[in-house]
Structures are given as structure tokens and as C-alpha cells.
N, C-alpha and C positions, 0 to 999 in steps of 0.2 A: 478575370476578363480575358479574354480570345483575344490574340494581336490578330491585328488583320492585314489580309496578303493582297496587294491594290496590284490591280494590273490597269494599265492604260492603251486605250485605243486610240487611233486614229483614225477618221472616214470622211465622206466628202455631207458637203453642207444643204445637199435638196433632202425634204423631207424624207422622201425615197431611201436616203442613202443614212439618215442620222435618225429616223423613230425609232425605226425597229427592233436598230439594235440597243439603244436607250430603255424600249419594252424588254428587251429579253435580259439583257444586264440586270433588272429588276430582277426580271425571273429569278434569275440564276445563280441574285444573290439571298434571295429567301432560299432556298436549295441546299448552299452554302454559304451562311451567317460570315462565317469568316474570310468572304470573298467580298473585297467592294472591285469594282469597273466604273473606270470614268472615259469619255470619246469625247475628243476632240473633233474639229471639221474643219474641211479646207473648202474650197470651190471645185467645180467642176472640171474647168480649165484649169486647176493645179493637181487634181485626180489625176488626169490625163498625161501630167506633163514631169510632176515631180518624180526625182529616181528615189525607188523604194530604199534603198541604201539609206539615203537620207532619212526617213523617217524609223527606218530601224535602229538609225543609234537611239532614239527618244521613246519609244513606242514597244510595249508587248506584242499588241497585236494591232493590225493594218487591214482596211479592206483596199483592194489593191485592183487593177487591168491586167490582164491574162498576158499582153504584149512585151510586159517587162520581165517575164520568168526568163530569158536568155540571160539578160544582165544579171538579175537574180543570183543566177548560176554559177556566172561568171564573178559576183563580190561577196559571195557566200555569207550574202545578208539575213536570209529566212533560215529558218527552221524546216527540215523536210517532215511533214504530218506523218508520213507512211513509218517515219522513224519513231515515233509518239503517240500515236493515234491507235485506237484500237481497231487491228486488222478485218474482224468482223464489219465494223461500223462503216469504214471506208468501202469495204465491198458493198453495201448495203446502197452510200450513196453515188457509188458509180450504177449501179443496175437504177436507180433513182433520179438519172442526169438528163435535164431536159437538150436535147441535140452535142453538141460537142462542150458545151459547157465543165463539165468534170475533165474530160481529156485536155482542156485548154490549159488548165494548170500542171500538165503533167511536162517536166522536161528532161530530159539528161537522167534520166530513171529514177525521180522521184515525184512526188503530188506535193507543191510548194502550198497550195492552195485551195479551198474547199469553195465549191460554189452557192453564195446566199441569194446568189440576185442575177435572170437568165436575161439577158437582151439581145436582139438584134434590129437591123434597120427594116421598117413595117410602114404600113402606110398607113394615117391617122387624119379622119375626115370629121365636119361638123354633122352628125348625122338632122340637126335640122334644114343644111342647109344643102346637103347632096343627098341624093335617096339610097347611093350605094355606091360601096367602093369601085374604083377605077382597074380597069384590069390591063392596060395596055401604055406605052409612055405616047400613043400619038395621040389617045383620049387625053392624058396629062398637060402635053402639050395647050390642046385646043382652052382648057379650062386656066392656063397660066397667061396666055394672052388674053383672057378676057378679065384677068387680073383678082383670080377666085385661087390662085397657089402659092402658097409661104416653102421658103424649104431652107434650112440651115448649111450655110455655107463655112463657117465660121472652120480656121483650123482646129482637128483634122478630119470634121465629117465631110468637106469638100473631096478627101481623099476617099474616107470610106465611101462617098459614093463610086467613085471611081472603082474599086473593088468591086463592089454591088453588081453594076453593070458589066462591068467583064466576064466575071464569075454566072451571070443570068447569061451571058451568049454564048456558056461551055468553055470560054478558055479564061481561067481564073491568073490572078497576078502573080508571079514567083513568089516564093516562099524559101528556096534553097537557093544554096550560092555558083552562080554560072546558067539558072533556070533565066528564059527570055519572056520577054512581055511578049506577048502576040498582039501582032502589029495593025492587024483589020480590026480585032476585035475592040482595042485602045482605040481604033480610029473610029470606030463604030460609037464606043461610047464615049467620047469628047465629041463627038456632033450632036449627041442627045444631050449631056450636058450645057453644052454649049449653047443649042436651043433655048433650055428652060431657063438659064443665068439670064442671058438677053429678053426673059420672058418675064422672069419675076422685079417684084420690088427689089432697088440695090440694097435696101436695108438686111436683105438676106444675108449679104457679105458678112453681116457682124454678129449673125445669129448662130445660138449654139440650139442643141433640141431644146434646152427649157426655155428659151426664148423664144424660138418660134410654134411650142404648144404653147405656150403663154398669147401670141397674138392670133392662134387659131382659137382657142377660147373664149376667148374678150371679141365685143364687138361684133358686125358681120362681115366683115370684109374678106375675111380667106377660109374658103371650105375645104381646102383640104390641102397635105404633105406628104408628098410620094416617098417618101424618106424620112425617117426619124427614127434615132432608138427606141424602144419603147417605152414607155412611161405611164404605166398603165394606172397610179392614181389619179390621173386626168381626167382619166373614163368613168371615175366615182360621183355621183350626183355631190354638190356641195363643194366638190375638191377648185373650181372656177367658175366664173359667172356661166360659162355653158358646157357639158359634158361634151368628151371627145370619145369616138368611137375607134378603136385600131382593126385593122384588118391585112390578108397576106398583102405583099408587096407589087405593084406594078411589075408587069415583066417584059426586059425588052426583046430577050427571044423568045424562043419558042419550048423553054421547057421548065414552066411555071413557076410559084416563087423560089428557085432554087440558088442559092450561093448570094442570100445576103451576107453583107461582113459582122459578126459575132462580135457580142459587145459582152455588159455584166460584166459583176466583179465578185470578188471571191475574197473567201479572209485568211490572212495569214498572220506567220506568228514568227518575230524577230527571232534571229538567231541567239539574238544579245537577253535573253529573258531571260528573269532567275526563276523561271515558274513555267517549265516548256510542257511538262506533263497536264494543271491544271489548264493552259493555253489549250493545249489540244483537245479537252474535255469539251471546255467550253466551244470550239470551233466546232467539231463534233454535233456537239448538239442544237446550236443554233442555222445547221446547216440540216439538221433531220426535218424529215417528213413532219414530224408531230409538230414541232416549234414553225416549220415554215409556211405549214395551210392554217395554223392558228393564230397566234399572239404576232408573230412575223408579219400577215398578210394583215392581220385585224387593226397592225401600227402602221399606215400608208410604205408597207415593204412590197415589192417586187419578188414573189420567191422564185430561187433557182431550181428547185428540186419538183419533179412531175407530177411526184403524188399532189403536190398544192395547185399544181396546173389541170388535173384534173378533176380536181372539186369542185360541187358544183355550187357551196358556198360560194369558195371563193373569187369563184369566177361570175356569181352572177352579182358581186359587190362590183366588178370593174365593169358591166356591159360585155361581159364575153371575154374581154380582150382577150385571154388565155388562149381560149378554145380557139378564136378567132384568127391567130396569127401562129398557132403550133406548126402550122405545115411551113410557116418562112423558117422559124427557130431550129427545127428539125433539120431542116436542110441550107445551114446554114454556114457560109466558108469561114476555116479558122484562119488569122492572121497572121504573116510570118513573127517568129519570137526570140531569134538568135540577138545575142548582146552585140549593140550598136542600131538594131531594128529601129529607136523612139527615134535615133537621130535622124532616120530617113525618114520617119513617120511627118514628123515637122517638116523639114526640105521639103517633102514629096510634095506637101500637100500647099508651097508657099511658088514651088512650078506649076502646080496647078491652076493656080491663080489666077497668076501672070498668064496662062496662055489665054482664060477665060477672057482675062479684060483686056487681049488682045495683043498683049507686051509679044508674044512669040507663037511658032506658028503651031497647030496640032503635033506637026512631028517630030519637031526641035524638042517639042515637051516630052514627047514620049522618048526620045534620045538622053534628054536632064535625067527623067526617072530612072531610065535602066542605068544610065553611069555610077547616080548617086544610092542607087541600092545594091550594084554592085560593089559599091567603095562601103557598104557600110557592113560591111561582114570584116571580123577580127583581122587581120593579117597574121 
């Protein structure tokens, strides 16, 4: 009898995030008999929030947020793929990378992470109840006073909007240490924020995106969300009581959906693994073309890699979404990732808040931000 060599995963708990790879582990153990894979799940807000460190004492392999590869770096928790990974292959899924998705995982010169799942923030309408997406925020505006816009407020997409808008008026948030916020452009977007907070339901405060595609599905009350990562099994007929359509992003200046903030997550593989080479196999291959326009996308998966975003299977199981929102993904800002980053990620986004619901003024806020991102770089 074959002993068998178990590797465990860990991943977050939306179907999105826990089919796919549930189908492909199948796969991959018909392949190889002598491989079982088991995944665990967490939540979304604990995707977001737990340091990868922790989950690599317990865990093989991790699907993980691009923002932690500083820290990464810094506790020498992962496995670098580029050191494991077949150098073919890797080439194969960088020329294969939907917008900066592959480069997201790349830090301090190695690839921590392979990209399975591309997101960024898109706008996501009821198409029975608007006839076409919105292309400006003073149209956004007008339809959130008439009490027709949900949008997730919820820490840290309150911040990633903040990114979004900056980055759409040409001067994007720092990213390196001693880089400034620009000061009109911040002012420019905490007024449009600011607008639509005092324009939507306060129940927004507590929503993250699968809460508020969840209330844009159900019911008729909200046609649409200028803001949402994508979440493109929403848009499958069946997947909620009403299909959601995604499309590019609202923009507040003048140079199209350009510099939404880059979401998706990528898998990687503990440092701490007795089985780094079979890890890499597997990552490898559930991150290729063939697995991610197939068995990937056909388990309510998100794939990260183009060739699946250009199929036209797979794209016409979501209503487009793919084709629909390539030009935001493509042009999409990547997020600063130096170790200390998550801690500002929370901060930033709880100053954000507070100026929303009035606690302090626009510019005090943008004074807290740059302090507290400047104090969050190493010493």
C-alpha cells in the first residue's frame, strides 16, 4: 500500500475562495494517488487581516493578499516558488498575468506567490434595474440620493476606496517611505467620499463586498455599487435571487478606469513544509491556464491568469464580467507591501472613518494618514 503524503491548505471561506480549490485537490489527487490535500477556511475579514506567519506554522500551503509579502519577507515564513518551481512554468505565468497580479507577489527578488484569483475594485449594477453602467461619480452621486447605491464601507475597503480615487485623479497614495500624499487630490477625494457616506444607507458602515453584493442581489432596493472587488460568481444566473452585472469603474477624473487598488490572492507554500517541491507542483499547476479556464472557473473560482479571462466559455458563464472590467484590472494600482504596511492598512482605514462621520476635519485626516504610514515603515 502507498503511504500517503497529506498536505494542508488553508483559504478564506466564500465559495469563491474554497471550491475551486476543493475541485482541483481532487484533480490533483487522481494525478497523484499518493497525494491527499485537505483546506481549511477562514473568513474574509480574517483573510484580510491574519499575518501569514501565523498560518504557516500549521499549513503547507496558504492562499494569501499580495500586501503581506513585506512582512513575508521580513519572518521568512513562505517559500520563494522561483527557488522550487519550474523556471519554464513561472515564465509561462508571468507572460499569462492578468494586469499587475503576477508582479504583486513578487518582493525583495523573489515570487512568494503565484496568482489563482485577479480582483480589483469595478462597479457592479442590477442590470434589471439600471439599463447601464454609470460612468462618472456625479451620476453616482445623483442615484445614491435617490437611495438606489449600496457600497461597502466596512474596514479596509473604506480605505481602498480612498486609493481608488486618488490614483483615478493621477496622483496615487505612497507606496515608498518619505513619498507624500497629495494634498488636493486627497481633498478632492474625501469630498466625493464624503458625499456618497452621507448619501447611502449607514448600514454600509458594516458591509464588506459579499455583504453588499449580497444586498444588491436580493430584493429591489439598490441598483448598483461604484466600488466592489469583483466577485464575479454573482454574475452566474442561479449563483442569488438576481444576477449581478460588473463593469469598469466610475471615474472621478479624467483618465478612465485607471488606478483602481488591486485585490486577489495568490497561493503560497510555507516555509515550514516537508514537501516544498510537491507544493510547488501543485501551485504551478493550479495556477496554469488549463486548470484556471477549466475545473477552476467551472467550481464558482475567480481565475487570475488571462488566458481564462479571455475565454469565451468562461466569460459568458459570468455575463461578461471578464471582458467587461479587463480595462479597470489592467490598469490597476498595486498597494504598498513593505513589512509594517497591514498595520497602517487598519489605522488608515479607522482615520478614515472618523473623518467620514465627522469625528475630525478632511485635513487632520490626511495629516493622521501620512504620520501613521510614515511611522509604519521598519526603523
Amino acid at each position: 500500500m502507498v503511504e500517503k503524503r497529506t498536505l494542508r491548505g488553508m483559504t478564506w471561506s466564500d465559495p469563491r475562495g474554497y471550491d475551486p480549490l476543493i475541485a482541483a485537490s481532487a484533480a490533483f489527487a487522481q494525478r497523484h494517488p499518493d497525494v491527499e490535500l485537505t483546506w481549511d477556511k477562514r473568513s474574509l475579514q480574517g483573510f484580510e487581516s491574519t499575518p501569514v506567519e501565523t498560518l504557516a506554522r500549521d499549513y503547507d500551503l496558504m492562499i494569501i493578499d499580495h500586501p503581506h509579502v513585506g512582512a513575508i519577507v521580513d519572518e521568512d515564513c513562505l517559500l520563494p516558488i522561483d527557488m522550487h518551481g519550474d523556471p519554464e512554468a513561472l515564465k509561462r505565468l508571468e507572460a499569462q498575468t492578468v494586469g499587475k497580479s503576477f508582479h504583486s507577489y513578487f518582493y525583495g527578488g523573489h515570487q512568494w506567490a503565484l496568482p489563482v484569483d485577479a480582483a480589483c475594485q469595478v462597479q457592479a449594477i442590477r442590470p434589471d434595474l439600471i439599463p447601464r453602467p454609470l460612468t462618472t461619480y456625479a451620476q453616482v452621486l445623483e442615484l445614491a440620493r435617490a437611495g438606489g447605491v449600496v457600497w461597502p464601507l466596512r474596514p479596509p475597503h473604506v480605505l481602498m476606496a480612498l486609493y481608488t480615487l486618488t490614483a483615478n485623479l493621477g496622483a496615487s497614495f505612497p507606496v515608498t517611505r518619505g513619498a507624500q500624499i497629495n494634498r488636493a487630490a486627497g481633498r478632492t477625494a474625501l469630498a466625493t467620499m464624503q458625499a456618497l457616506y452621507d448619501a447611502v444607507d449607514p448600514a454600509c458602515r458594516e458591509m464588506d463586498p459579499i455583504a453588499a453584493l449580497d444586498a444588491l442581489a436580493e430584493g429591489n432596493r439598490f441598483a448598483l455599487c461604484p466600488l466592489t472587488y469583483l466577485y464575479a460568481p454573482y454574475a452566474a444566473h442561479g449563483y442569488r435571487t438576481h444576477p449581478i452585472a460588473f463593469h469598469d469603474m466610475p471615474t472621478l477624473g479624467r483618465s478612465g478606469p485607471l488606478g483602481s487598488a488591486l485585490g486577489g490572492t495568490g497561493i503560497a507554500i510555507s516555509s515550514r513544509t516537508a514537501h516544498p517541491e510537491l507544493c510547488s507542483a501543485f501551485a504551478l499547476w493550479v495556477a496554469s491556464d488549463t486548470v484556471q479556464r477549466g475545473l477552476y472557473a467551472q467550481n464558482n473560482g475567480q481565475p487570475g491568469n488571462a488566458v481564462a479571462w479571455g475565454d469565451t466559455d468562461v466569460n459568458a458563464a459570468v455575463g461578461n464580467a471578464y471582458a467587461n472590467t479587463r480595462m479597470t484590472h489592467e490598469a490597476a494600482w498595486l498597494r504598498p507591501r513593505h513589512a509594517g504596511y497591514m498595520g497602517f492598512q487598519e489605522d488608515g482605514s479607522l482615520i478614515l472613518l472618523d473623518a467620514l462621520a465627522g469625528k475630525t476635519a478632511p485635513d487632520t485626516a490626511l495629516d493622521a494618514l501620512q504620520t501613521r504610514f510614515d511611522e509604519s515603515f521598519p526603523t
